[in-house]
C-alpha positions, 0 to 999 in steps of 0.5 A: 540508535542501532538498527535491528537488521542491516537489511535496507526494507520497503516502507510504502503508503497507500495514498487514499482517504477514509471514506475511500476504503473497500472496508466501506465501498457497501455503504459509500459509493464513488458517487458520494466521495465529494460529499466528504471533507477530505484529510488525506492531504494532512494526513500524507503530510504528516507522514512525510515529516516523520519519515523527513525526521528518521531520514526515510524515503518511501513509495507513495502508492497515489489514488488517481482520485487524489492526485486530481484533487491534490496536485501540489501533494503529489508534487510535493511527495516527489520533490522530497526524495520519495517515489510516486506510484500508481493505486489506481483510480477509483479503488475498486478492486480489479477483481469487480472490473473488467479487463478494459474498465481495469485498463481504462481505470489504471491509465488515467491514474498513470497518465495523470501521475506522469503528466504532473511529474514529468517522469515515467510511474513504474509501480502499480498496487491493485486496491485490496491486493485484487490481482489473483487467479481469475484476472492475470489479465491484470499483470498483462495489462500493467505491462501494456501501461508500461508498469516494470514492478507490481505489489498487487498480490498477498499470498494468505488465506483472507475473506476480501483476497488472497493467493496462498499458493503464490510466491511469497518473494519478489519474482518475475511474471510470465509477462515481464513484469516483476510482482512484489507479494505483500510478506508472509511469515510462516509460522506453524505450517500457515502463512501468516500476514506481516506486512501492515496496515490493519495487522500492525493496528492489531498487534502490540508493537513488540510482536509487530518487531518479533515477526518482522525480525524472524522474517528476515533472520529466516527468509534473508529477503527484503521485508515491505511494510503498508499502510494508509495515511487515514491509518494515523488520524484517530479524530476521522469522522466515524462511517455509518451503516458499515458492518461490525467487522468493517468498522472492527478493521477500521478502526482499531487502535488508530491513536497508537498507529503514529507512535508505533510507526515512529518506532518501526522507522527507528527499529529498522532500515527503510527505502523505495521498493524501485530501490529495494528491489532494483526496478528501473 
C-alpha cells in the first residue's frame, strides 16, 4: 500500500510501566513500584511484533528501572534492529530534581544501558518533557554524559510542561547537543500538540492522519511519534486515589490504541530518531 508522504519520520516508545507514569506519581511513589506486577515487558513485546510485521525500527526510550529488571528485554530490543536510548532512571521530572540528583539519576540509566549492550546510548528523553526554562543545567549535563541527541522538550502550552516559545524543529544547543522537540502544529495562531501518546488516544485516527499530513506538507521537516507500551494494554490493572483528569488521561481509549498504531505504521514512513536526524 501506498504510503502517504515519502518522508522517512521517528517512531519512538517510552519503555515504562502503568504504575510508573507522572499521571500517578501523587498516588504511587517509587517506594511502592515492587508491589505492582509489572507488564511492561509484554506489552514492549507486543510492539515489536507489530513494528517486525510493517518492518519498522523504532527508538525505544528505556527506564533505567526496567532495564534492571528486564535485561533480556532490552536485549532483545537491540538485537531486533531498534535503538535502545535512555528515559532515565526513576521518571521523576528533571523539573523536581536537582542538578546532581539529575546527574546521578541519568548515569546510572546510561550506564546500565551500555554495560548491557556493549555500545555507547546517544539519545536521552527527560520524563514528561521536563527539561525547560529553569533547569538548561539539563542539557549541559547530557552533554557531560555524553549524550549527542535530546527529545526532552515540547514546545506548547500544558499544565505538567511545556516551552511555546522554543524551537519547533530538530536544532543544535548551546552546549553541543542536538535537541529533537516533540512536533507541534500550527493551526489558528497556536501551536497544537501532534506528537502522540494521550493526544493520539484522544483523536479519532482520521484527524490523528489529517494533522500528521498537514505537518509535513507545510513544515518539510521529519514528523516524530510517542508513545508507551501501557498505551496498547486496556486489561491493566486500574489505579485508585489519582484525580479525575489523571485517570481521564490515562486512560482513554486504551482498546482503540493498537489498531490505530497498526494503521499509523501503514500510513506512513518510520525509522530511529539516530537515523532520522542523522545522530552519531
Amino acid at each position: 500500500m501506498a504510503k502517504l508522504s515519502p518522508t522517512i519520520n521517528a517512531m519512538t516508545v517510552d519503555v515504562e510501566d502503568f504504575f510508573q507514569v507522572s499521571a500517578f506519581d501523587k498516588v504511587i511513589s517509587p517506594n511502592h513500584w515492587q508491589n505492582y506486577q509489572p507488564r511492561v515487558a509484554d506489552n514492549t513485546y507486543r510492539l515489536m511484533d507489530l513494528f517486525d510485521k510493517h518492518q519498522v525500527k523504532s527508538t525505544f526510550f528505556v527506564l533505567g528501572w526496567v532495564a534492571e529488571r528486564f535485561p533480556e528485554l532490552i536485549k532483545d530490543i537491540h538485537a531486533r534492529g531498534h535503538e535502545v536510548a535512555s528515559h532515565g532512571y526513576a521518571h521523576r521530572r528533571a523539573t523536581e530534581q536537582t542538578q546532581d540528583v539529575f546527574h546521578q539519576d541519568v548515569a546510572r540509566s546510561k550506564d546500565h544501558l551500555e554495560q548491557l549492550l556493549g555500545e555507547p546510548i546517544l539519545g536521552y528523553r527527560a520524563p514528561s518533557f521536563s527539561i525547560s526554562y529553569d533547569n538548561q543545567w539539563a542539557f549541559e549535563t547530557l552533554v557531560e554524559l555524553g549524550f549527542k541527541y535530546s527529545s526532552s522538550t515540547y514546545p506548547v502550552k500544558h499544565d505538567l510542561y511545556g516551552t511555546p516559545d522554543w524551537p519547533r524543529f530538530a536544532y543544535r544547543r548551546p552546549e553541543n547537543i542536538t535537541e529533537i522537540p516533540i512536533p507541534t502544529l500550527k493551526l489558528l495562531g497556536r501551536q497544537m500538540a501532534i506528537g502522540g501518546g494521550g493526544y493520539f488516544r484522544l483523536y479519532p485516527y482520521s484527524l490523528s492522519r489529517t494533522l500528521i499530513k498537514k505537518y509535513l506538507k507545510a513544515e518539510k521537516q521529519p514528523y516524530s511519534f510517542y508513545f508507551h507500551p501501557w498505551e496498547i494494554d486496556p486489561d491493566q490493572p486500574r489505579v485508585s486515589g489519582a484525580s479525575w483528569k489523571s485517570n481521564f488521561r490515562h486512560y482513554i481509549n486504551l482498546n482503540k490504541t493498537f489498531g490505530k498504531l497498526e494503521q499509523l505504521l501503514v500510513d506512513f514512513n518510520w525509522s530511529t530518531m539516530k537515523d532520522v536526524y542523522g545522530v552519531s
